[in-house]
C-alpha positions as CSV (number, residue, x, y, z in Angstrom):
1,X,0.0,-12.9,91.9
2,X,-0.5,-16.4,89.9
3,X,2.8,-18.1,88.8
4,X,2.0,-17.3,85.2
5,X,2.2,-13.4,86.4
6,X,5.5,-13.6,87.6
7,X,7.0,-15.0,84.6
8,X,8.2,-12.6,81.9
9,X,6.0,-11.4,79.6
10,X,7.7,-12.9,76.7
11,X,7.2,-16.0,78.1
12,X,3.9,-16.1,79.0
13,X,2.6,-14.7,75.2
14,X,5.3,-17.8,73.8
15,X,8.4,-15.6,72.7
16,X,10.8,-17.0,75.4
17,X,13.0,-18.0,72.7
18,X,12.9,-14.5,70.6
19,X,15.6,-13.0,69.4
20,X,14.2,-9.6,70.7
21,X,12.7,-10.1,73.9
22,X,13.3,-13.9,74.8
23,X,15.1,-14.9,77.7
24,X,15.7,-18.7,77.2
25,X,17.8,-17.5,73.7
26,X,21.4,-17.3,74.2
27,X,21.4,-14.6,71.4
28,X,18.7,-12.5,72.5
29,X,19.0,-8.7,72.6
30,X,16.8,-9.4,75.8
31,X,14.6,-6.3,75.4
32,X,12.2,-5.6,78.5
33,X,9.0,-3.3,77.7
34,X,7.0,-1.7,80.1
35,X,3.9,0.1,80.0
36,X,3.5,3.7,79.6
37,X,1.0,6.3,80.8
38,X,-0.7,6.5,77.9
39,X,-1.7,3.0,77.0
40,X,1.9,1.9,75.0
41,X,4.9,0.2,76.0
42,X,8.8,1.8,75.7
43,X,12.1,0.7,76.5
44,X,15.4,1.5,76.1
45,X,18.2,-0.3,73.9
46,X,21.9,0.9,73.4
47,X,23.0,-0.9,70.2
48,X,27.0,-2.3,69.5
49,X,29.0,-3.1,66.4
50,X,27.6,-7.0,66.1
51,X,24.4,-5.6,64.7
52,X,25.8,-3.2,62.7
53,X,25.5,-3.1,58.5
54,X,27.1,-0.2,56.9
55,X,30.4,0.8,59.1
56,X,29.0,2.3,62.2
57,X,25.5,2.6,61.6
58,X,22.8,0.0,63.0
59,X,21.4,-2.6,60.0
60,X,18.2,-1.7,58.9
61,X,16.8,-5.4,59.3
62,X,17.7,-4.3,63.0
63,X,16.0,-0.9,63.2
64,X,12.5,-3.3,61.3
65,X,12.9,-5.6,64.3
66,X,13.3,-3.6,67.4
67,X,10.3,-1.6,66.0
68,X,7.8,-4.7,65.3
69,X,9.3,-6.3,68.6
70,X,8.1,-2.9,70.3
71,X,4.4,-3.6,68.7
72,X,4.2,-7.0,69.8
73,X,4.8,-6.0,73.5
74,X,2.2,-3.5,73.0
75,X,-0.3,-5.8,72.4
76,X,1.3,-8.5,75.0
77,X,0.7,-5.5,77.4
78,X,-2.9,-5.3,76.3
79,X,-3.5,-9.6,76.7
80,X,-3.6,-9.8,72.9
81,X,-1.3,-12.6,70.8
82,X,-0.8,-11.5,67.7
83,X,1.7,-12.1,63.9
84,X,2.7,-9.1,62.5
85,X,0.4,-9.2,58.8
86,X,2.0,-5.9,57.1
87,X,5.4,-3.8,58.0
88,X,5.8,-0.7,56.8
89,X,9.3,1.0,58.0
90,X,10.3,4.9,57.3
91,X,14.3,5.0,58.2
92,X,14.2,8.7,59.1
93,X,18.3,9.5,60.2
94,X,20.8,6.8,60.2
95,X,21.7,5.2,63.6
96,X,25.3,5.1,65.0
97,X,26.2,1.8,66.5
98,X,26.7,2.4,70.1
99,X,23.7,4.7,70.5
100,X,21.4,4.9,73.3
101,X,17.9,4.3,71.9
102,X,14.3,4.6,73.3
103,X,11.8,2.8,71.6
104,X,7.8,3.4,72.0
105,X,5.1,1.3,70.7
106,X,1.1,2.1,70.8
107,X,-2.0,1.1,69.3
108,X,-4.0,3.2,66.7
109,X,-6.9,1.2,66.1
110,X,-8.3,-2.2,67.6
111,X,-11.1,-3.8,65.8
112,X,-10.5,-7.6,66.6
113,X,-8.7,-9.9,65.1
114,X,-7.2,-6.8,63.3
115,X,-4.9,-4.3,65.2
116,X,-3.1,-1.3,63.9
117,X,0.1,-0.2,65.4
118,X,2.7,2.4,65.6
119,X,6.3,2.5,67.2
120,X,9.2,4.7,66.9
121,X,12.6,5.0,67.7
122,X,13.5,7.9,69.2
123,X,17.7,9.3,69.8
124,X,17.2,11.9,72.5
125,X,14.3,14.4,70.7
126,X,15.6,13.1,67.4
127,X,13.0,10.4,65.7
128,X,15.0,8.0,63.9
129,X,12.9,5.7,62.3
130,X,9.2,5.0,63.0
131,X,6.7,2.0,62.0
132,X,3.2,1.2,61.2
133,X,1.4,-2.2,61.0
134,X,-1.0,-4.2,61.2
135,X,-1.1,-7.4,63.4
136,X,-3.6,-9.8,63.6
137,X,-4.7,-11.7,66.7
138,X,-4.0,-15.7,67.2
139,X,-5.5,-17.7,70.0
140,X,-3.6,-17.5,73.2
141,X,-1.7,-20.6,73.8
């Protein structure tokens, strides 16, 4: 294994200072992705009052975030950088802060420089909200 391997995955792609996923920013949710067995990432996140909107329920802007975050990581997990070009967001139930959340990420279509994702947030068997978008790829730094 090279140095570069054993550093995170956020900070080899550049996002070490995310608020998602990085883990040189104090304020970072510090969400860790892994691969699934079917070509996508997933992770779990239990969410908390400080990133809530309405009383008790989980701020949209939130919800938007863990969802590209999740298609980022997809693509990190495939060796691809790429900026998120279109977001399109269905908020399907509302979130409860405290929940316990899974969120999946996987690619629909790659035809470099333009990729084509889907994530969702799942509560249990209950889809919460779910995202499609499409990234396109910058040169690795």
């Amino acid at each position: 294994m090279t140095t570069e391997e054993a550093l995170p995955i956020s900070t080899q792609n550049g996002h070490s200072r995310c608020l998602l996923c990085g883990e040189r920013n104090p304020f970072s949710l510090r969400l860790v992705f892994e691969a699934d067995d079917e070509g996508g990432v997933k992770t779990r996140f239990k969410s908390h009052e400080g990133l809530q909107g309405y009383d008790e329920m989980l701020h949209g802007g939130v919800i938007a975030a863990l969802l590209d975050a999740a298609m980022t990581h997809c693509l990190f997990h495939h060796r691809v950088q790429a900026v998120t070009g279109d977001l399109h967001v269905r908020f399907v139930n509302p979130v409860s802060c405290g929940a316990s959340l899974e969120i999946r990420a996987w690619v629909l279509s790659s035809r470099p420089p333009l990729y084509r994702l889907r994530a969702e947030i799942k509560q249990g068997l209950r889809i919460m909200a779910w995202a499609e978008s499409k990234f396109l790829q910058r040169p690795a730094r």
